[in-house]
Backbone as XML, in Angstrom:
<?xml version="1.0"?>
<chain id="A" units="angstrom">
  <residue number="1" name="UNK">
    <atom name="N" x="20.162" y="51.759" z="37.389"/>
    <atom name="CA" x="19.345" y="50.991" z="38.351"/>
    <atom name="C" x="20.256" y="50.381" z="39.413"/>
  </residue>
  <residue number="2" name="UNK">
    <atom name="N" x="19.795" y="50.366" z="40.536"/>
    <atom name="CA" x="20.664" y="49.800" z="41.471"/>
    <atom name="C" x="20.571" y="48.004" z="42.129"/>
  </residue>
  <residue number="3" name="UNK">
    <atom name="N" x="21.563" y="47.344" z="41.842"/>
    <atom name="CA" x="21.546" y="46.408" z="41.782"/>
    <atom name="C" x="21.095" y="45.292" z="43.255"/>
  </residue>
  <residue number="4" name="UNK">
    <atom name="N" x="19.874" y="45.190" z="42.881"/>
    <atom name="CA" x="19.356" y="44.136" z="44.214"/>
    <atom name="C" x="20.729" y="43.538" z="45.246"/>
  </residue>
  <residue number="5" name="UNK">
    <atom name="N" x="20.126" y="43.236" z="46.427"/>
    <atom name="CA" x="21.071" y="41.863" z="46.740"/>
    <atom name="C" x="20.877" y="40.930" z="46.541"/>
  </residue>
  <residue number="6" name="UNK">
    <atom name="N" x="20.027" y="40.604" z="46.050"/>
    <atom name="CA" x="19.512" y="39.258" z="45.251"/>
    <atom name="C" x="20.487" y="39.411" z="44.019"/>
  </residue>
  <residue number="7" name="UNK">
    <atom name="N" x="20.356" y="40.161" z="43.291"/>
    <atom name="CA" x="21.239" y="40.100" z="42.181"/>
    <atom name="C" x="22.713" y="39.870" z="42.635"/>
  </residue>
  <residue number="8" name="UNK">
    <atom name="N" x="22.854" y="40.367" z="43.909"/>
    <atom name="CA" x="24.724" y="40.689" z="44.427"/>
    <atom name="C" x="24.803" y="38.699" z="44.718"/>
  </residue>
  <residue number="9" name="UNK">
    <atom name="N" x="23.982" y="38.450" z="45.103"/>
    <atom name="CA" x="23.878" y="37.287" z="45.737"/>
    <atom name="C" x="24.324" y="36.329" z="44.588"/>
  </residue>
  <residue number="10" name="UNK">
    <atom name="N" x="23.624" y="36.293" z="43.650"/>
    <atom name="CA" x="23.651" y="36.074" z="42.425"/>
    <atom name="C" x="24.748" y="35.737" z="41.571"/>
  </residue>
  <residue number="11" name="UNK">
    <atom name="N" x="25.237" y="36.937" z="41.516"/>
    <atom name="CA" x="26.555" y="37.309" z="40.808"/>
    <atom name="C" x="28.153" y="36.883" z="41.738"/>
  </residue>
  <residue number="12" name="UNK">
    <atom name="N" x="27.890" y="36.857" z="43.115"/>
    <atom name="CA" x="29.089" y="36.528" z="43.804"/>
    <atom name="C" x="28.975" y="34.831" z="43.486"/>
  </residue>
  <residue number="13" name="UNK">
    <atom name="N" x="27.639" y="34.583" z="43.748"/>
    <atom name="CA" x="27.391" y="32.658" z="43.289"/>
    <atom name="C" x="28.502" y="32.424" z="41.861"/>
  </residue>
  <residue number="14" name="UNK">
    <atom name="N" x="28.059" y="33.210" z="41.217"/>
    <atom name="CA" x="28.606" y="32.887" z="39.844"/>
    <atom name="C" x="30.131" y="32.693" z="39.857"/>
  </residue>
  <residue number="15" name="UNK">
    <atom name="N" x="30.663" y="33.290" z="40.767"/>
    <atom name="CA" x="32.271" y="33.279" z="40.705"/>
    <atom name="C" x="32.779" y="31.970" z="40.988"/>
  </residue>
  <residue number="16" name="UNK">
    <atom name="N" x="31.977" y="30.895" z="41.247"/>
    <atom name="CA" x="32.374" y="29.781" z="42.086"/>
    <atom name="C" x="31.644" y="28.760" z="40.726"/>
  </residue>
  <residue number="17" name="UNK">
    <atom name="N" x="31.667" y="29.190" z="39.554"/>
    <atom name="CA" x="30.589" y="28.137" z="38.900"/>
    <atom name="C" x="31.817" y="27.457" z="38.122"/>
  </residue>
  <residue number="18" name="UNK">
    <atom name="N" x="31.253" y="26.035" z="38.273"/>
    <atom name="CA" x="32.303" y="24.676" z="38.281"/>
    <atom name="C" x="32.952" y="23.893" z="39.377"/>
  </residue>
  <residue number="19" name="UNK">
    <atom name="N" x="33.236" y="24.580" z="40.650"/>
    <atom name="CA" x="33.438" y="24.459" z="41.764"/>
    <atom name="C" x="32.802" y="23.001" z="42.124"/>
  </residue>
  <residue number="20" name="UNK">
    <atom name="N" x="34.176" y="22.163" z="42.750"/>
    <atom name="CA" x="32.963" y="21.020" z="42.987"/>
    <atom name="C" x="32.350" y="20.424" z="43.748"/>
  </residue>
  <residue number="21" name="UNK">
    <atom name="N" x="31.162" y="19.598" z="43.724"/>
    <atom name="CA" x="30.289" y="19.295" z="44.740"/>
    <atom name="C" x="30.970" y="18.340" z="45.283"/>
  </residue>
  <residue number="22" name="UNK">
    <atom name="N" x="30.498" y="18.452" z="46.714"/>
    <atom name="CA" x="31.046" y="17.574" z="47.702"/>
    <atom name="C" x="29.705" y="17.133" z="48.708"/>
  </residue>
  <residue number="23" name="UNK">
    <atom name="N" x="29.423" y="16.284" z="48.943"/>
    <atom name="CA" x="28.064" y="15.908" z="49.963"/>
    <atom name="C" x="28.687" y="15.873" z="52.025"/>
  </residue>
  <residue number="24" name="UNK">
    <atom name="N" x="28.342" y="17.217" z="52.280"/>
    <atom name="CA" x="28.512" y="17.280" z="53.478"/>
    <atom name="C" x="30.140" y="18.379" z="53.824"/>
  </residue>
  <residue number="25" name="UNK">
    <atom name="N" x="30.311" y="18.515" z="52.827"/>
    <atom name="CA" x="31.053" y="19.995" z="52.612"/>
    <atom name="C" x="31.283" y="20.623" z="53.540"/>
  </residue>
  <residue number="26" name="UNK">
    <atom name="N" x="32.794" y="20.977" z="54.394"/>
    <atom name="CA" x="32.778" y="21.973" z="55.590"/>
    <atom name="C" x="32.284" y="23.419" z="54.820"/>
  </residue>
  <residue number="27" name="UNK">
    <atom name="N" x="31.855" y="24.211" z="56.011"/>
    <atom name="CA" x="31.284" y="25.304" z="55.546"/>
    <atom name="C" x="32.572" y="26.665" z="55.804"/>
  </residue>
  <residue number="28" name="UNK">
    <atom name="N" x="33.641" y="26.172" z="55.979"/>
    <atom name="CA" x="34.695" y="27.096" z="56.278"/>
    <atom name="C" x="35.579" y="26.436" z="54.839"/>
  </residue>
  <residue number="29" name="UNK">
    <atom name="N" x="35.321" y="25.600" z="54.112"/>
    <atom name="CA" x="36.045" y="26.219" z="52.612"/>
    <atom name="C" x="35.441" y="26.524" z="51.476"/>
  </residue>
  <residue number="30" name="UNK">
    <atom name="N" x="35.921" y="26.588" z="50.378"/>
    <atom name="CA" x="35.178" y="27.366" z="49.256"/>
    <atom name="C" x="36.051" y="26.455" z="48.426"/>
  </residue>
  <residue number="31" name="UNK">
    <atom name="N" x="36.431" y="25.222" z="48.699"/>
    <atom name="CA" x="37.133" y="24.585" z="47.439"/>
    <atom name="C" x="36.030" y="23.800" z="47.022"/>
  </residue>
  <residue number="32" name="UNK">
    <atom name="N" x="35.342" y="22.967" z="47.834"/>
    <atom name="CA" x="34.138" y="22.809" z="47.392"/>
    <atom name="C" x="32.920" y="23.033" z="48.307"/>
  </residue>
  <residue number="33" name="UNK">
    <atom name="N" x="31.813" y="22.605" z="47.680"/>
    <atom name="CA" x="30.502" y="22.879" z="48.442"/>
    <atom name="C" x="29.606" y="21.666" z="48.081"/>
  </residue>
  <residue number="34" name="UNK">
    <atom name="N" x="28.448" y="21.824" z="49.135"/>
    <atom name="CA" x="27.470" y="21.054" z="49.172"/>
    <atom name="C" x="25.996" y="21.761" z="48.770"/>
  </residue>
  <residue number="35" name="UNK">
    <atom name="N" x="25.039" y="21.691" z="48.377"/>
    <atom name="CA" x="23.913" y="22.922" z="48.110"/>
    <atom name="C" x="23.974" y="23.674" z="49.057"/>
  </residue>
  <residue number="36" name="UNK">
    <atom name="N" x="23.719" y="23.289" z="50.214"/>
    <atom name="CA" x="23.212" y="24.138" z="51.694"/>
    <atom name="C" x="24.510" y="25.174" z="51.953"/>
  </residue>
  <residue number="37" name="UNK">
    <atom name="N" x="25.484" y="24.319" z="52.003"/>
    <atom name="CA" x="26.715" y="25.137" z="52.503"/>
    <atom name="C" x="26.880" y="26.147" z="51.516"/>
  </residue>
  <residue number="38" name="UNK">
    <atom name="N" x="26.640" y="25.851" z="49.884"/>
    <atom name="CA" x="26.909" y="27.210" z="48.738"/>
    <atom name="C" x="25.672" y="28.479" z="49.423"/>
  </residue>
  <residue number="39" name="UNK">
    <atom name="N" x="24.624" y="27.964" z="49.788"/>
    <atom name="CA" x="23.789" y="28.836" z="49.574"/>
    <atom name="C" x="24.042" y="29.549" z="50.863"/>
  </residue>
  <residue number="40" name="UNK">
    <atom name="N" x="24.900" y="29.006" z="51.913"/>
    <atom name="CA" x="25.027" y="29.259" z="53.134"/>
    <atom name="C" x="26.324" y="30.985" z="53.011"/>
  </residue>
  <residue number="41" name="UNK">
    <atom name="N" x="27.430" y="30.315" z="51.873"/>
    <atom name="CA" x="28.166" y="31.150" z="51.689"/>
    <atom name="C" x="27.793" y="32.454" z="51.173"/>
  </residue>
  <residue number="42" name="UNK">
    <atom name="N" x="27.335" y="32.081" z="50.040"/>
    <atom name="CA" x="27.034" y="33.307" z="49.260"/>
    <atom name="C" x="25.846" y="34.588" z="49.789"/>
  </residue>
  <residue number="43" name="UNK">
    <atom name="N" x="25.332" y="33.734" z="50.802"/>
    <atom name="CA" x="24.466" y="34.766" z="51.463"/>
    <atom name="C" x="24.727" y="35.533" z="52.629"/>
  </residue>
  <residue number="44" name="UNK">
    <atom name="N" x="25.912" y="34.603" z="52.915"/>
    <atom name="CA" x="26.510" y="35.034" z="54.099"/>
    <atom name="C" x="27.424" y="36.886" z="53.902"/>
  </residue>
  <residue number="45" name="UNK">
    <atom name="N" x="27.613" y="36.815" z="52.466"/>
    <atom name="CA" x="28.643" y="37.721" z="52.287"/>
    <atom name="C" x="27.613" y="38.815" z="52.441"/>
  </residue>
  <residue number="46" name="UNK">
    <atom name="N" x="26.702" y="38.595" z="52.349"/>
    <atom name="CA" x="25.772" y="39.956" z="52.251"/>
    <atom name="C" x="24.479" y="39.896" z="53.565"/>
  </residue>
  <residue number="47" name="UNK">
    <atom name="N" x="25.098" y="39.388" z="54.907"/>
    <atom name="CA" x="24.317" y="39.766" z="55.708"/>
    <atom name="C" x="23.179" y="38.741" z="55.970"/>
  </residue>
  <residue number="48" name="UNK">
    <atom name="N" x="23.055" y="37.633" z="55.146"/>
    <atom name="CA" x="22.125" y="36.618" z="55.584"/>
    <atom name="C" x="22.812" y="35.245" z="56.111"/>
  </residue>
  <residue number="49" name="UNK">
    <atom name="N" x="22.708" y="35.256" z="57.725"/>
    <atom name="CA" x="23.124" y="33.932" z="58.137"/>
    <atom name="C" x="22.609" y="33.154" z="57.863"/>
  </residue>
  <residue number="50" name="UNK">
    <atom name="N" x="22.509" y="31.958" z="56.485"/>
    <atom name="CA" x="21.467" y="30.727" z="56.630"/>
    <atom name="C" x="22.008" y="29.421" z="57.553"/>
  </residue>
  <residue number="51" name="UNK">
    <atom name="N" x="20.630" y="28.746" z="58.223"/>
    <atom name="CA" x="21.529" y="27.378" z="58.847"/>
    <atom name="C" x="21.904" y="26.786" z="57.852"/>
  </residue>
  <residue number="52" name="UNK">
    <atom name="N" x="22.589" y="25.871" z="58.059"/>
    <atom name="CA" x="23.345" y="24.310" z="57.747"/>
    <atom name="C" x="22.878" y="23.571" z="57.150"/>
  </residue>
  <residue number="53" name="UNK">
    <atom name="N" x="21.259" y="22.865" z="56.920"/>
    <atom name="CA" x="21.121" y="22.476" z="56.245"/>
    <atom name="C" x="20.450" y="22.608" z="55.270"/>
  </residue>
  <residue number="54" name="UNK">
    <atom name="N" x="19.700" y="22.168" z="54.082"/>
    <atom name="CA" x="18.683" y="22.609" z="53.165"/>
    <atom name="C" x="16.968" y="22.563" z="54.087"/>
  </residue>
  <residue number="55" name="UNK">
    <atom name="N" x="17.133" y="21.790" z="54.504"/>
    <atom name="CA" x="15.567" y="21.663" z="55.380"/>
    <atom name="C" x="16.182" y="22.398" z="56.348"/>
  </residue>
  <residue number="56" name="UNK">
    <atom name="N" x="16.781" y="23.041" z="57.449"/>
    <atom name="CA" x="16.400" y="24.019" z="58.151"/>
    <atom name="C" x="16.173" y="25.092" z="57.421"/>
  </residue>
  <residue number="57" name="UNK">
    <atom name="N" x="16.875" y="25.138" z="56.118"/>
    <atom name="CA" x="17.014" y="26.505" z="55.228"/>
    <atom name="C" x="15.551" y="26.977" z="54.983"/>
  </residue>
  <residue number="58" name="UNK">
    <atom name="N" x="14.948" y="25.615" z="54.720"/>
    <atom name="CA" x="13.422" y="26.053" z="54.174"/>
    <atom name="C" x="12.287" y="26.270" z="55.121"/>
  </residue>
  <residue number="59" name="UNK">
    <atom name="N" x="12.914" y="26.742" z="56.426"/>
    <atom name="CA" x="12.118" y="27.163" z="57.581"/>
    <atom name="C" x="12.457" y="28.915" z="57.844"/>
  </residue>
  <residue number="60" name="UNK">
    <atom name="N" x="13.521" y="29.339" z="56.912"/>
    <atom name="CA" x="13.715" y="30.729" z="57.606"/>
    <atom name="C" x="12.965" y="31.654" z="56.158"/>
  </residue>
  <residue number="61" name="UNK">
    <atom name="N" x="12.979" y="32.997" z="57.126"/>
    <atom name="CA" x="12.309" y="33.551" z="55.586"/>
    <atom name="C" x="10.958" y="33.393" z="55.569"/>
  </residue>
  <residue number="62" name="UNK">
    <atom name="N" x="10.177" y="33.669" z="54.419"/>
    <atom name="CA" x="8.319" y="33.629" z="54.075"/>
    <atom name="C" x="8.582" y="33.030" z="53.009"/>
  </residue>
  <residue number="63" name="UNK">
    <atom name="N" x="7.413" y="32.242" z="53.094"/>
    <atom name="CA" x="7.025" y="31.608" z="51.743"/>
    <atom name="C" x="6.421" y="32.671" z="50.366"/>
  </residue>
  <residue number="64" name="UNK">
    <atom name="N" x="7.320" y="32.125" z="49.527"/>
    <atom name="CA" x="6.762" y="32.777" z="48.329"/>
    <atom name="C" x="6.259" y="31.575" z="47.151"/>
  </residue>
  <residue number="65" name="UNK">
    <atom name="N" x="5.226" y="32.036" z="46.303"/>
    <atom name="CA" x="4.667" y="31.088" z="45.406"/>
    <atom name="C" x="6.008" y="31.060" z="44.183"/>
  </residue>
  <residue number="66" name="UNK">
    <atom name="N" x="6.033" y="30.027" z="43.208"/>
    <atom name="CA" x="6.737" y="29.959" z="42.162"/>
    <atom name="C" x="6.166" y="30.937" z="41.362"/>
  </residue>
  <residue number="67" name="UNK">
    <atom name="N" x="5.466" y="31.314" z="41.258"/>
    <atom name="CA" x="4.816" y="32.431" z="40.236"/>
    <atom name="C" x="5.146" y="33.881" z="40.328"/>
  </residue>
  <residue number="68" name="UNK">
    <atom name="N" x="5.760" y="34.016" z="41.895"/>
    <atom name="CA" x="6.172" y="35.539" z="42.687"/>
    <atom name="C" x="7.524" y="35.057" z="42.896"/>
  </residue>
  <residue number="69" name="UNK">
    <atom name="N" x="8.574" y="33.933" z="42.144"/>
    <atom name="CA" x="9.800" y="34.287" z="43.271"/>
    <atom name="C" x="10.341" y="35.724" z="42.133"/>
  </residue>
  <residue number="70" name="UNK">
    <atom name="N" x="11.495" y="35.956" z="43.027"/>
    <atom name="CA" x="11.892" y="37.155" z="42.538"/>
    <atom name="C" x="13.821" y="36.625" z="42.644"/>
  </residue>
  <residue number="71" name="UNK">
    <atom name="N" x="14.572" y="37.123" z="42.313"/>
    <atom name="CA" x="16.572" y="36.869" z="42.583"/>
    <atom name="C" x="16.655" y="37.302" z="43.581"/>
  </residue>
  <residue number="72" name="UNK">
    <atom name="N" x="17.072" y="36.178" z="43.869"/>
    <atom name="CA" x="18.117" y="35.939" z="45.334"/>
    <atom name="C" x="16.999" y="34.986" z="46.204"/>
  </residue>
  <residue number="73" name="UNK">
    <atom name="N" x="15.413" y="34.280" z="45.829"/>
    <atom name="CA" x="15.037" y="33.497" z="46.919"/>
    <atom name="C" x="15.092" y="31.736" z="46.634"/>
  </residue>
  <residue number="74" name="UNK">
    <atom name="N" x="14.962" y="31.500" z="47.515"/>
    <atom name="CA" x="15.676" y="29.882" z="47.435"/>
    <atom name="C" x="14.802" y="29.354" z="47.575"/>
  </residue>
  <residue number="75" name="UNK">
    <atom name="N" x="14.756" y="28.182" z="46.305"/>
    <atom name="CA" x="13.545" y="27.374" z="46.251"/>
    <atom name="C" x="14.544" y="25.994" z="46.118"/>
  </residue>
  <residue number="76" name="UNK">
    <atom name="N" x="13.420" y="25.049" z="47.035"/>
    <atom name="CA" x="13.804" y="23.589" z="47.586"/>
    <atom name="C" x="12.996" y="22.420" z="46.696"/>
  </residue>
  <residue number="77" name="UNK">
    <atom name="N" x="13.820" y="21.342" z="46.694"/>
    <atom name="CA" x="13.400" y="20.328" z="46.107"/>
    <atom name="C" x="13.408" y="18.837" z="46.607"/>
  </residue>
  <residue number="78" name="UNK">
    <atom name="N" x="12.552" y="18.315" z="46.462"/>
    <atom name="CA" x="12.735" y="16.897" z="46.816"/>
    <atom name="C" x="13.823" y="16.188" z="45.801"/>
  </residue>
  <residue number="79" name="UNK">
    <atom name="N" x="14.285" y="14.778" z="46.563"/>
    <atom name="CA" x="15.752" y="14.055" z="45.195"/>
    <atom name="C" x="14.483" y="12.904" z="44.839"/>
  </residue>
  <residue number="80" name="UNK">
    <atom name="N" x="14.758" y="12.744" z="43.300"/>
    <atom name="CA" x="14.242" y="12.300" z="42.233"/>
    <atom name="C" x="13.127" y="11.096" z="42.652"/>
  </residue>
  <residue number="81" name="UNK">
    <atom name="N" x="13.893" y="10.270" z="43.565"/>
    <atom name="CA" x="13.164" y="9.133" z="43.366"/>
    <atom name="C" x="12.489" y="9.161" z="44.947"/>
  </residue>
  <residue number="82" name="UNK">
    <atom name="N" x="12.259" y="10.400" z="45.426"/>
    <atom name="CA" x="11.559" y="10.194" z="46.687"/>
    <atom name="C" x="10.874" y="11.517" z="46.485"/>
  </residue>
  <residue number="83" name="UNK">
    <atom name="N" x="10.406" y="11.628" z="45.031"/>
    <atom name="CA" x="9.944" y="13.084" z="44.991"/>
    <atom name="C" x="8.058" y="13.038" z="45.165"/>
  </residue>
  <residue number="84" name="UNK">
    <atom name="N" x="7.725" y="11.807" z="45.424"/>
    <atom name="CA" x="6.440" y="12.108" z="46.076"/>
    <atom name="C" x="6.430" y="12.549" z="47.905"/>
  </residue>
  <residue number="85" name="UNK">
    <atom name="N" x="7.303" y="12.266" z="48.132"/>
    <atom name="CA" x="7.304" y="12.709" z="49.368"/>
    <atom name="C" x="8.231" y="14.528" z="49.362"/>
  </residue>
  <residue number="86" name="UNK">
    <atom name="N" x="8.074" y="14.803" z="50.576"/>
    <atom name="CA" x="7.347" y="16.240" z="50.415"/>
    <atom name="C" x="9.012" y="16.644" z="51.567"/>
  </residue>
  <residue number="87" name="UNK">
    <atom name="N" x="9.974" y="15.920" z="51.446"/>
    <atom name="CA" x="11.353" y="15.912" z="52.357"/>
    <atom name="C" x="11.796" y="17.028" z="51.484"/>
  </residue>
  <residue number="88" name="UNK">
    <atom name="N" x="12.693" y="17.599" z="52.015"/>
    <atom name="CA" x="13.674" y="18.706" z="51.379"/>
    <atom name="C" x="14.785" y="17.881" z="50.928"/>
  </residue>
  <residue number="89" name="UNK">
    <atom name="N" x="15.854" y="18.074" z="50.071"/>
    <atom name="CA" x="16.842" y="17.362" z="49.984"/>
    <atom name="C" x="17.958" y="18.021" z="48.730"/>
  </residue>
  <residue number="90" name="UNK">
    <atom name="N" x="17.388" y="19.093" z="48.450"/>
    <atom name="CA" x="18.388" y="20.254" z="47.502"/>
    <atom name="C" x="17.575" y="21.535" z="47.786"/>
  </residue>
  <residue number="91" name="UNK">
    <atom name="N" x="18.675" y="22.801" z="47.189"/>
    <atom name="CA" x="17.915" y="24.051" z="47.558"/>
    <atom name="C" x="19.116" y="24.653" z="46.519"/>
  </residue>
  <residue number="92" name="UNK">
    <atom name="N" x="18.260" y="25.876" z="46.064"/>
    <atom name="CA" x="19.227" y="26.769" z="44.919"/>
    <atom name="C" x="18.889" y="27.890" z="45.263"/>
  </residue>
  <residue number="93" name="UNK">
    <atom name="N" x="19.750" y="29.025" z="44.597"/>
    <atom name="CA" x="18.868" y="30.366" z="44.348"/>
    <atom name="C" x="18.372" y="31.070" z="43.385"/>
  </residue>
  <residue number="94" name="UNK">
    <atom name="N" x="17.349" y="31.214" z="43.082"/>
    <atom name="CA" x="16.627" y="31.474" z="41.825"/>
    <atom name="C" x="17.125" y="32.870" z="40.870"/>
  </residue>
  <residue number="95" name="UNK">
    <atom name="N" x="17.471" y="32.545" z="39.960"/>
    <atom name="CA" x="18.309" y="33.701" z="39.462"/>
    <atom name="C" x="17.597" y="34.754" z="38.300"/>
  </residue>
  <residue number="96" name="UNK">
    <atom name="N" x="16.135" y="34.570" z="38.690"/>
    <atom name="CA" x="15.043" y="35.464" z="37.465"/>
    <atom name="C" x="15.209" y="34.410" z="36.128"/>
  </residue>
  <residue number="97" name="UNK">
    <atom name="N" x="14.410" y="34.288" z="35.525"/>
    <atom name="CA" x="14.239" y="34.159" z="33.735"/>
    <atom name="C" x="14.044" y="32.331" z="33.956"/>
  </residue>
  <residue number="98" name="UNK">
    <atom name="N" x="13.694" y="31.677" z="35.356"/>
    <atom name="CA" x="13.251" y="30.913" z="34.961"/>
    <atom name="C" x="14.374" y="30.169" z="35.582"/>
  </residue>
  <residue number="99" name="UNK">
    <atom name="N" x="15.822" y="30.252" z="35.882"/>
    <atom name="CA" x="17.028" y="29.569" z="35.778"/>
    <atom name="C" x="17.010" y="29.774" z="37.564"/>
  </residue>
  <residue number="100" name="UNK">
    <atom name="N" x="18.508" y="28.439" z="38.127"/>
    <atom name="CA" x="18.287" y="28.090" z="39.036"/>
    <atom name="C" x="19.853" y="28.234" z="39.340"/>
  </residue>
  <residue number="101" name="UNK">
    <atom name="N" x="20.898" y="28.881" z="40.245"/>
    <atom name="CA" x="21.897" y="28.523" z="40.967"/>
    <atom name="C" x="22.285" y="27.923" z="42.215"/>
  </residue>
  <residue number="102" name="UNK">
    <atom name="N" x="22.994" y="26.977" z="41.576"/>
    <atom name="CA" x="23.127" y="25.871" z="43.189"/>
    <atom name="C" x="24.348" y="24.858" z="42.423"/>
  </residue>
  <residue number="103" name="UNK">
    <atom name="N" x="24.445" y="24.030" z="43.325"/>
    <atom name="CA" x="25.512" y="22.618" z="42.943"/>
    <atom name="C" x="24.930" y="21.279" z="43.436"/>
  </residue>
  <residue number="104" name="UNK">
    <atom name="N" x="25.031" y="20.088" z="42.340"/>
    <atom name="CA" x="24.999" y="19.504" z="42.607"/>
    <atom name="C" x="26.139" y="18.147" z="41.930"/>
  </residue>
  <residue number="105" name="UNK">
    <atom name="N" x="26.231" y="16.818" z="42.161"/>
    <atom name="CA" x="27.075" y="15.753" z="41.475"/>
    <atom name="C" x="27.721" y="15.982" z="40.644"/>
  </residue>
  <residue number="106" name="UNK">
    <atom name="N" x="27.551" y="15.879" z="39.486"/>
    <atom name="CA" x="28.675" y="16.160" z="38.611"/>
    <atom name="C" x="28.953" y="17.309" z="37.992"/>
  </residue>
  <residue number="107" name="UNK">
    <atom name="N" x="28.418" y="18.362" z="37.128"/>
    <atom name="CA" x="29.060" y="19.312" z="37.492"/>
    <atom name="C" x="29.334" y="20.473" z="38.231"/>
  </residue>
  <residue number="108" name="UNK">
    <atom name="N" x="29.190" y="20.513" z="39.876"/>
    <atom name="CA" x="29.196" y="21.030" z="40.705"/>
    <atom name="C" x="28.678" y="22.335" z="40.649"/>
  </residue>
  <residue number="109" name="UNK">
    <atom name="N" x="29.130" y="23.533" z="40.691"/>
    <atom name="CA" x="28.215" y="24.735" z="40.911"/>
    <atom name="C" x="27.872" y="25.034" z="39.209"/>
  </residue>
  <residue number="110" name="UNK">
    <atom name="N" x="26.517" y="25.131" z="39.209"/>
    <atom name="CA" x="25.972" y="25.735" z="37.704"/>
    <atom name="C" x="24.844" y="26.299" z="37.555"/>
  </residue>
  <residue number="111" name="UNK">
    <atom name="N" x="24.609" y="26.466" z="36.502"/>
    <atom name="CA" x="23.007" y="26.984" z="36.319"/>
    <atom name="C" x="21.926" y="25.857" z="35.498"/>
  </residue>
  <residue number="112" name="UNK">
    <atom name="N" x="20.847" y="25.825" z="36.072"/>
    <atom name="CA" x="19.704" y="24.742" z="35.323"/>
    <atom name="C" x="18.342" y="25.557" z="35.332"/>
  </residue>
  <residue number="113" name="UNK">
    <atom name="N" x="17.676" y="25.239" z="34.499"/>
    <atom name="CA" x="16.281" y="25.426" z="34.170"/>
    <atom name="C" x="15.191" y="24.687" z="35.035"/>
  </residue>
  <residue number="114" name="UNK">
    <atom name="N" x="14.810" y="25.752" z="36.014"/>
    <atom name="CA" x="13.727" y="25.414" z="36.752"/>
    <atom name="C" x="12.273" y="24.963" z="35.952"/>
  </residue>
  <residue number="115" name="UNK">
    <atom name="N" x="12.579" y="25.287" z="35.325"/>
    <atom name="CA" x="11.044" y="24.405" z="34.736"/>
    <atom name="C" x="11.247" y="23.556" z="33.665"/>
  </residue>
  <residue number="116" name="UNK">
    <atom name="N" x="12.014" y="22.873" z="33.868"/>
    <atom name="CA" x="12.368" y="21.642" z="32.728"/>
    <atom name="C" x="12.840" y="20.684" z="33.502"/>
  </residue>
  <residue number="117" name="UNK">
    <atom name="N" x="13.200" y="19.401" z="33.301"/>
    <atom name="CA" x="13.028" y="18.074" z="33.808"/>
    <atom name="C" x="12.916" y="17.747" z="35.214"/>
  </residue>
  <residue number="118" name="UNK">
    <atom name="N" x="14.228" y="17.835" z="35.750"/>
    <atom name="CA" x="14.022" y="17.333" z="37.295"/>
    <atom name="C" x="13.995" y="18.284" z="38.204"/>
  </residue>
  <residue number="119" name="UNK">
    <atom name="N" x="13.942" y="19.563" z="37.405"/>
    <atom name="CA" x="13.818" y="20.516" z="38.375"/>
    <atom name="C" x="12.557" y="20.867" z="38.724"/>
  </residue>
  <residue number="120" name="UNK">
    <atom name="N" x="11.831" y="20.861" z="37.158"/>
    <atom name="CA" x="10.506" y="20.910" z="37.436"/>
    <atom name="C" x="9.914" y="19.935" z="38.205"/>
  </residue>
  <residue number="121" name="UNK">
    <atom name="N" x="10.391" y="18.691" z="37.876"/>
    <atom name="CA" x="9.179" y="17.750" z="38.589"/>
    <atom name="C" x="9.337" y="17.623" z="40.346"/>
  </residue>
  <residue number="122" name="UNK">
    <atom name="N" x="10.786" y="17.947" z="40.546"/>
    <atom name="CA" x="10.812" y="17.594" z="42.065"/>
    <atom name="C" x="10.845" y="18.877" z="43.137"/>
  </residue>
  <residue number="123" name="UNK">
    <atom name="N" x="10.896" y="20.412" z="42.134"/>
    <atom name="CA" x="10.141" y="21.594" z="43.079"/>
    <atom name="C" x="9.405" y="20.653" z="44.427"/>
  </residue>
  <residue number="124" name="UNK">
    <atom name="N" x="9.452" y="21.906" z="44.961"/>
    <atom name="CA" x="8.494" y="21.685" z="46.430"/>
    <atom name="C" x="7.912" y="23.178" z="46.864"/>
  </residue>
  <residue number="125" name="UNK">
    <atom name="N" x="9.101" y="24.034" z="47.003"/>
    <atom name="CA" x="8.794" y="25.242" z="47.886"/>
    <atom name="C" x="9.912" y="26.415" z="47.363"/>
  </residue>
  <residue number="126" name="UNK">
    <atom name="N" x="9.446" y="27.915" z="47.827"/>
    <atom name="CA" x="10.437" y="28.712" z="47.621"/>
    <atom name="C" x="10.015" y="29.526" z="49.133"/>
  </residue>
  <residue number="127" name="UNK">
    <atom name="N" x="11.274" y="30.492" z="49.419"/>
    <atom name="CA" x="11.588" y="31.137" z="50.695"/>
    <atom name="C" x="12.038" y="32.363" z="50.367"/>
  </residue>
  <residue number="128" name="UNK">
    <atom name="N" x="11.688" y="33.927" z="51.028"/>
    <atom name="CA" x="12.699" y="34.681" z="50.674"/>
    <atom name="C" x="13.084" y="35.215" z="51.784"/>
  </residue>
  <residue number="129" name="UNK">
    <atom name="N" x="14.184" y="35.081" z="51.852"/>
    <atom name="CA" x="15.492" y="35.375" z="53.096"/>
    <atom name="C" x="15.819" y="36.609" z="52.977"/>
  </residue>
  <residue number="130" name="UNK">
    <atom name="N" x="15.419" y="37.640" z="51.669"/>
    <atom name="CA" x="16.199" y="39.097" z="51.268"/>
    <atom name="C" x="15.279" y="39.832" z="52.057"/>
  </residue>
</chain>
């Protein structure tokens, strides 16, 4: 089977897992990252320019439902305690089976479970850029 770019997307993310978060991260290093800027890199290698930040991020691309995302599309979230409001303020890339790649605070680039605690509750939206 031939391997998506979603999957390539995916798998180049992974090389960077532990990598640490930094809030506001230049986008010309790879020592650390910020969400926007990881998701900025790793897509970059394969032909997708994303902007700069997580909310412009969640303007490019079509909307896809959580029920249809598929690897490699980036779904956005509101931060915890402003999660009734409907602001962007993290973004990952969805890696199939439910799981989520991105970075955030402490341990910088990893994988989390989109449908369990704060991922679930502060979802907002997904995009696909592929």
């Amino acid at each position: 089977a031939t391997t998506t770019v979603g999957q390539k997307v995916i798998n180049y993310g992974k090389k960077y897992m532990g990598t640490p978060y930094k809030f506001g991260a230049s986008t010309s290093t790879t020592r650390n990252f910020d969400c926007s800027s990881f998701m900025k890199h790793i897509f970059k290698k394969y032909g997708v320019d994303l902007p700069r930040t997580s909310v412009q991020q969640s303007k490019v691309g079509r909307a896809v439902s959580k029920a249809n995302l598929k690897k490699g599309d980036l779904v956005f979230f509101s931060s915890g305690s402003r999660a009734t409001g409907r602001n962007i303020t993290h973004v990952a890339v969805y890696m199939g089976g439910g799981k989520i790649l991105h970075t955030y605070g402490g341990p910088g680039v990893t994988i989390s479970d989109l449908n369990s605690g704060n991922w679930k509750r502060t979802y907002i939206k997904a995009r696909r850029v592929l």
